[in-house]
Each structure stands twice: as structure tokens, then as C-alpha cells.
N, C-alpha and C positions, 0 to 999 in steps of 0.2 A: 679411514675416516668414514663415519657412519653417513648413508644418500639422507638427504633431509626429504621432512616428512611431506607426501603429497597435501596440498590444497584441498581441503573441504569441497566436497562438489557444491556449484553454485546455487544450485536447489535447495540444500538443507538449511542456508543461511538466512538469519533473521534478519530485516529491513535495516538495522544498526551494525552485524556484524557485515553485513555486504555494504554498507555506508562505508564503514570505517577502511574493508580492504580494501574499496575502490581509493580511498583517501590516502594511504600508503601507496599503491601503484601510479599513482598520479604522480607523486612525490620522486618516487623512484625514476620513472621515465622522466619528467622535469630536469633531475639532477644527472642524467647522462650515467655515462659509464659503461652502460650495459652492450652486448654486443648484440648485432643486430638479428640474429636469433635470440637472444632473451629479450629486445625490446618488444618484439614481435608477440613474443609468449605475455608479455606483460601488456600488452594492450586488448589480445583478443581475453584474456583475464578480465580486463579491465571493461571489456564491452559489455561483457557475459554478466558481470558485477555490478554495471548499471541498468543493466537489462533487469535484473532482479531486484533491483532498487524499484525501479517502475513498476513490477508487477505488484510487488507491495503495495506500494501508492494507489494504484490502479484501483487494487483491491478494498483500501481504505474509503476512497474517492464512495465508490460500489455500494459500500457499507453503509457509507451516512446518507448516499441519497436515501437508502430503501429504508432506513431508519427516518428521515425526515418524509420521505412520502406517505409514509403509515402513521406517524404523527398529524400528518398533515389533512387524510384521510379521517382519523380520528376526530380529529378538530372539525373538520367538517360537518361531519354526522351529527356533533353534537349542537353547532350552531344552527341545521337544518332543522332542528326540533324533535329529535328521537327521543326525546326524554319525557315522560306522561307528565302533563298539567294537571293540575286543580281548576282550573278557572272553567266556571262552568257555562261562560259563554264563548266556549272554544271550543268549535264545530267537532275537530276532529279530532276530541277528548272524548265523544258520546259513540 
């Protein structure tokens, strides 16, 4: 009988495929069976797999601040008047 395939190290995994194994090993330990060497292996699995859940998130979180503080910045600048007038009784058009 052929050894089944090792696990994807927990690093290469996208935020959905590390979702989804954590959502199987949850299941698995849940429903018993396992002996307590495989429960073992399936939980520290299981840590490593939410671990990388969160780095994602983390990373996501990271993303839209610095995206909404440079929009936000943006927005700023433009409300403070960086934009040249016409109005020729506006001092600091001359």
C-alpha cells in the first residue's frame, strides 16, 4: 500500500486552502477515532493552519489600512486647497 502524500507545508497555503484544512481537521478531531498520536498530529496541524489563517487576515487588515490612509491623505490635500484658483481675490493665488 502506497505512504499517503505528505501535507503541503503550511506556508504555501492560500488563506481558503488553509480555511478549508483547518475545517477538515476540526471535523476529524470532533468525530474521535484517532489515536492519540494522530490526534496530537492533527491539532498541532491544526494550530499551524490557523496560524496562517491569521497571517493572511493580518496581512489583508495591513492592506486596506495603508490603502485607506493614502486615500485619506489624498483627500486631505485636496480639501486643504492644493488645487490653483481663479478667484483673483485669493491671496495665495498671486
Amino acid at each position: 500500500m502506497p505512504s499517503p502524500t505528505p501535507p503541503r507545508p503550511v506556508a504555501d497555503l492560500s488563506y481558503e486552502q488553509a480555511r478549508d484544512e483547518l475545517v477538515s481537521v476540526v471535523q476529524r478531531l470532533e468525530a474521535g477515532g484517532e489515536t492519540l498520536e494522530g490526534s496530537l498530529e492533527l491539532w498541532e496541524r491544526g494550530e499551524a493552519l490557523a496560524a496562517r489563517c491569521q497571517e493572511w487576515l493580518d496581512g489583508a487588515r495591513e492592506r486596506l489600512e495603508t490603502a485607506r490612509t493614502s486615500r485619506t491623505g489624498a483627500n486631505r490635500d485636496r480639501a486643504a486647497g492644493d488645487e490653483p484658483t481663479d478667484d483673483p481675490d485669493d491671496e495665495d493665488a498671486r
